[in-house]
C-alpha positions as CSV (number, residue, x, y, z in Angstrom):
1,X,-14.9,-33.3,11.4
2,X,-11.4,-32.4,10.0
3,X,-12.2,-33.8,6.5
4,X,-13.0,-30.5,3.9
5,X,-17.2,-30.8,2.6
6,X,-19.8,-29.1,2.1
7,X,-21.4,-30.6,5.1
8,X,-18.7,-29.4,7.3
9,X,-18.2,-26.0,5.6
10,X,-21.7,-25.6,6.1
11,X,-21.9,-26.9,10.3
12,X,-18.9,-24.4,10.6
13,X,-20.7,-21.2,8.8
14,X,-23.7,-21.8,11.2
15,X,-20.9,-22.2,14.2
16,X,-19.5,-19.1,13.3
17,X,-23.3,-17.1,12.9
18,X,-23.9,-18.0,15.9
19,X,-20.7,-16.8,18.2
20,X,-21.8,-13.2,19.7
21,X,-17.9,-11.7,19.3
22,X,-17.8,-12.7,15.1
23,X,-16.5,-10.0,12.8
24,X,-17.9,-10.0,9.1
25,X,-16.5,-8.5,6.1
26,X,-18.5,-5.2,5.2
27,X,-20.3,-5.4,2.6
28,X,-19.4,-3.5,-0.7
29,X,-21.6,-1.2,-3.0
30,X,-21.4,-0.8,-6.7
31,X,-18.9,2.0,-6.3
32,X,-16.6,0.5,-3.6
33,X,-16.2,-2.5,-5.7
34,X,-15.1,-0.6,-8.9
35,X,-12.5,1.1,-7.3
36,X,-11.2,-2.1,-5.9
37,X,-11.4,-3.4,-9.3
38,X,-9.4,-0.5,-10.6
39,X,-6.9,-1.1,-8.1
40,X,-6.2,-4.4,-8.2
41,X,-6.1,-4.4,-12.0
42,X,-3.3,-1.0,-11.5
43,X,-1.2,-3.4,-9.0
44,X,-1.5,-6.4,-11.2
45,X,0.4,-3.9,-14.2
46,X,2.6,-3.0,-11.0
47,X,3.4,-6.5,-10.0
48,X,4.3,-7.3,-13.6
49,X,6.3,-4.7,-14.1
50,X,8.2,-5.3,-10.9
51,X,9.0,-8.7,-12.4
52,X,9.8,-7.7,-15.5
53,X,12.3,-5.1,-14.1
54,X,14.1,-8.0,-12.5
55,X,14.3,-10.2,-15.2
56,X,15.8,-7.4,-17.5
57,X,18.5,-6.6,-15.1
58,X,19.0,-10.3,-14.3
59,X,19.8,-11.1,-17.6
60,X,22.1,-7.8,-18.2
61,X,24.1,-9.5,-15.2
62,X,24.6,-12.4,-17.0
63,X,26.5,-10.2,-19.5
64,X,28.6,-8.5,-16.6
65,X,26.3,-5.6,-17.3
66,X,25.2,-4.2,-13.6
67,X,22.4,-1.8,-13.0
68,X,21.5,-0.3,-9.5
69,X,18.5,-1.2,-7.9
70,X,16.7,2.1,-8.2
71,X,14.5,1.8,-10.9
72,X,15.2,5.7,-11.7
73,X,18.4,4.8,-12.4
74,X,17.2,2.0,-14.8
75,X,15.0,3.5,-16.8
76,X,18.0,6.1,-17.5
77,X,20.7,3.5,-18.4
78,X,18.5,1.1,-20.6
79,X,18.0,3.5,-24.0
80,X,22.2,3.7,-23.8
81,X,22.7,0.3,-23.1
82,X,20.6,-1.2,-25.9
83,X,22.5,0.9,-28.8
84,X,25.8,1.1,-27.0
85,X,27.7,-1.3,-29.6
86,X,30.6,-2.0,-27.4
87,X,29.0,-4.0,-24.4
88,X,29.4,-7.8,-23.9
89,X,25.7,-8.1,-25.5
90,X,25.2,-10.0,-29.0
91,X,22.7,-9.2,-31.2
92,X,20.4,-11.8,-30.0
93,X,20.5,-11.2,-26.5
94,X,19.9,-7.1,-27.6
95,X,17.3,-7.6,-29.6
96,X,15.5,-9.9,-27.0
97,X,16.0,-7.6,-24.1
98,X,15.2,-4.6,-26.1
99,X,12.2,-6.6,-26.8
100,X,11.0,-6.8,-23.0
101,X,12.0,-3.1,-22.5
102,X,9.4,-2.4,-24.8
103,X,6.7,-4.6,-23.0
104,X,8.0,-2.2,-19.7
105,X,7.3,0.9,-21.8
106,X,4.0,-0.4,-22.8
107,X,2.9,-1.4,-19.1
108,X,4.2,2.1,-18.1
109,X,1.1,3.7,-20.5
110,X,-1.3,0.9,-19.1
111,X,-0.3,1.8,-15.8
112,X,-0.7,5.7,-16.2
113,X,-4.1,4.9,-17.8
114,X,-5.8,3.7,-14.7
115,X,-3.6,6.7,-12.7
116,X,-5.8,8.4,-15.0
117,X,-9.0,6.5,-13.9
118,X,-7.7,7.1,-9.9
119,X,-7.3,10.6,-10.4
120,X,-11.1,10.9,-11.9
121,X,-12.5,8.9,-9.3
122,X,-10.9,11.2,-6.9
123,X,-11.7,14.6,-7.8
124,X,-15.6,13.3,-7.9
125,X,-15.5,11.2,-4.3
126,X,-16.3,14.2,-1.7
127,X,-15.1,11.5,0.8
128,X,-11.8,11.2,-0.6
129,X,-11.7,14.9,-1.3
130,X,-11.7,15.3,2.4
131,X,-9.6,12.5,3.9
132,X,-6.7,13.4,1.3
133,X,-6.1,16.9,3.5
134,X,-4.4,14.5,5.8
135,X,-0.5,14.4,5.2
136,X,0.7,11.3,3.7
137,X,-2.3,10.8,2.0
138,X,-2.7,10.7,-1.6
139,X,-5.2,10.1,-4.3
140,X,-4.3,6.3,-4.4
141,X,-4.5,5.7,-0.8
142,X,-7.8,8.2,-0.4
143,X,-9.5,6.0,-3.1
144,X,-8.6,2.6,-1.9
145,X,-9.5,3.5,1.6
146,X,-13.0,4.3,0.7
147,X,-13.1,2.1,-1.3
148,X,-12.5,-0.7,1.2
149,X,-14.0,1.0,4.2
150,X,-17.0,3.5,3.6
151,X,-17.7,5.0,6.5
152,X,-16.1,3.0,8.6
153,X,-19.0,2.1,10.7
154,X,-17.6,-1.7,10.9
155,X,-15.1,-1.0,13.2
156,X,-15.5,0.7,16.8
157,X,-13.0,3.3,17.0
158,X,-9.8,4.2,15.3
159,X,-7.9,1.7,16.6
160,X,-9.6,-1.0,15.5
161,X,-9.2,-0.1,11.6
162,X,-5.6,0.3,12.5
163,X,-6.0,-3.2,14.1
164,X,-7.5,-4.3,10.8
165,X,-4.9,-3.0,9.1
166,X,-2.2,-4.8,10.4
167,X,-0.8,-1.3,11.8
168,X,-0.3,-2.1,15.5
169,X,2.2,-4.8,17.4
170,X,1.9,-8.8,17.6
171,X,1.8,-9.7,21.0
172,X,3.1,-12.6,22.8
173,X,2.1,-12.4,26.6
174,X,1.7,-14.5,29.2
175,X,0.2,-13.9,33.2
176,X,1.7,-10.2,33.9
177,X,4.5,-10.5,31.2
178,X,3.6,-8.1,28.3
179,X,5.8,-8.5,24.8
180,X,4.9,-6.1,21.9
181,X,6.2,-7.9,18.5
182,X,6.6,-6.4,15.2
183,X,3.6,-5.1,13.4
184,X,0.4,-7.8,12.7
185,X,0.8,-7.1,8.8
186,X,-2.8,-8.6,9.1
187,X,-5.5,-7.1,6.8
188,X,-5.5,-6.0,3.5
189,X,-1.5,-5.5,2.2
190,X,-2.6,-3.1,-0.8
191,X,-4.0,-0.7,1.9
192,X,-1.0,-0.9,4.5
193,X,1.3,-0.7,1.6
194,X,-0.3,2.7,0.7
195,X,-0.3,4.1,3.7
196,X,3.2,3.5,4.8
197,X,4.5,4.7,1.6
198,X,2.1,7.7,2.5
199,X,4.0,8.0,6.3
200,X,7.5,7.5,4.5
201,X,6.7,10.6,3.0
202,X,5.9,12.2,5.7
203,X,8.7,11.0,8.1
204,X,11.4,12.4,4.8
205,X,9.7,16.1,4.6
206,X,9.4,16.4,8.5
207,X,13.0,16.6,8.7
208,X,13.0,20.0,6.9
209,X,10.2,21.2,8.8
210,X,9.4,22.5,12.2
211,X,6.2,22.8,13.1
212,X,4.3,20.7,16.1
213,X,3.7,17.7,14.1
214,X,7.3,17.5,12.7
215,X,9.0,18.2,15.7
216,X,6.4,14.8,16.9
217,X,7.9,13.2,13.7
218,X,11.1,14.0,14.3
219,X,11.6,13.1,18.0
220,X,9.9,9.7,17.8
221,X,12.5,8.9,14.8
222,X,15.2,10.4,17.0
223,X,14.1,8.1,20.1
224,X,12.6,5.0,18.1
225,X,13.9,4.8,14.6
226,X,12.9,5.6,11.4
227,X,11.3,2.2,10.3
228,X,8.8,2.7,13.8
229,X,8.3,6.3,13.3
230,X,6.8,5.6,10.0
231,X,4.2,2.9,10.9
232,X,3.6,5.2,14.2
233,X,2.6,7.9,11.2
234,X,0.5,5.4,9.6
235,X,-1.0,3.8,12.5
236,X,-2.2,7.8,13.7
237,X,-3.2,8.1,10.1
238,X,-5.6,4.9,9.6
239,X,-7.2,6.3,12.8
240,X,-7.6,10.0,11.9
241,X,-8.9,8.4,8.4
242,X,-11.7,6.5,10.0
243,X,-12.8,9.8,12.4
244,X,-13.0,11.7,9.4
245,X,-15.1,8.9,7.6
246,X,-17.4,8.3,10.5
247,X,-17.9,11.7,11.5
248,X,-18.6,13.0,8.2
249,X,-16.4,16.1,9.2
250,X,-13.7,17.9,7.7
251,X,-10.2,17.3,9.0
252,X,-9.2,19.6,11.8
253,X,-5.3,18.8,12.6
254,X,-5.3,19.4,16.5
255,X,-1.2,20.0,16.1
């Protein structure tokens, strides 16, 4: 039975059907699935990008020609590099980066195109209108959440969409002895990504602020760390995201 055909893929589907405690992937409408298209075409751009970044300042190295990592800080040193006459670059290897810079300034307008599309999608979405009042939420992480969840009604409670998420520990216990691991990073990556970039934000501006959330924020970074305080933040926020979702409500911050 270990050999991969259709006979066996097929014994194993009707396996799985037939096990009371199997979970299913929700199933998608027309709208869900074109703002999943959007997004996955936005991160391909992203990815490429990314890539291309690397490659640029890769071969600048090879000329003893360091950028920093901050891509702020590239996009502001490029333009002067490429016409600055008296750095170790010949004219082949200028022309051929500047070449690739231009690709990066054409995936920049690609990539602001389908911000454009995001943005659209989210000023028409009531659903995303209303889970984007949550901090750390944005009109990215709004759309994709709907987009991959609805309303929710797949998972039980809160904490099971964080589950799905990937947002809560990895355990490895045994009889009475409990150990909490790392994060899962199970689920979909796109959406985690989002929403810890989301609690990142939240975690930095909390530090200026003092109001009963922050002062939350800012003691569990304090007592745990800033890396656990910001999937803490995103973890509370997959689960106030789904009780918005489910409820149909508005969001009420209880802080």
């Amino acid at each position: 039975m270990s050999q991969k055909n259709d006979r066996n893929d097929a014994e194993a589907i009707c396996t799985a059907l037939r096990q009371p405690n199997m979970r299913f992937v929700p199933t998608k409408n027309e709208e869900q699935q074109d703002i999943q298209a959007i997004h996955r075409a936005r991160q391909r751009l992203v990815n490429h990008r990314t890539a291309l970044v690397s490659q640029i300042r890769g071969l600048l190295l090879d000329r003893g020609i360091a950028i920093p990592v901050a891509i702020t800080r590239f996009r502001r040193l490029m333009p002067d590099i490429l016409v600055d006459g008296d750095n170790p670059l010949t004219a082949i290897a200028r022309e051929t980066i500047a070449d690739l810079y231009d690709f990066l300034l054409d995936l920049d307008k690609r990539v602001k195109v389908f911000d454009r599309k995001i943005e659209k999608i989210f000023r028409q979405n009531e659903d995303c209108q209303r889970i984007a009042k949550v901090s750390g939420v944005g009109p990215k992480t709004a759309t994709a959440i709907v987009a991959a969840v609805g309303d929710g009604c797949e998972f039980k409670n809160g904490r099971h969409m964080a589950a799905w998420l990937g947002l809560v520990p990895r355990q490895s216990s045994s009889g009475d002895r409990q150990v909490l691991l790392g994060i899962t990073k199970r689920g979909d990556r796109h959406l985690r990504t989002l929403l810890v970039h989301g609690a990142r934000a939240v975690v930095r501006v909390a530090a200026k602020k003092d109001d009963p959330f922050s002062r939350w924020v800012n003691e569990l970074r304090h007592r745990r760390g800033a890396a656990k305080a910001i999937v803490a933040v995103a973890n509370k926020n997959a689960r106030i995201l789904w009780a918005i979702l489910h409820s149909k409500e508005e969001f009420r911050p209880h802080w």
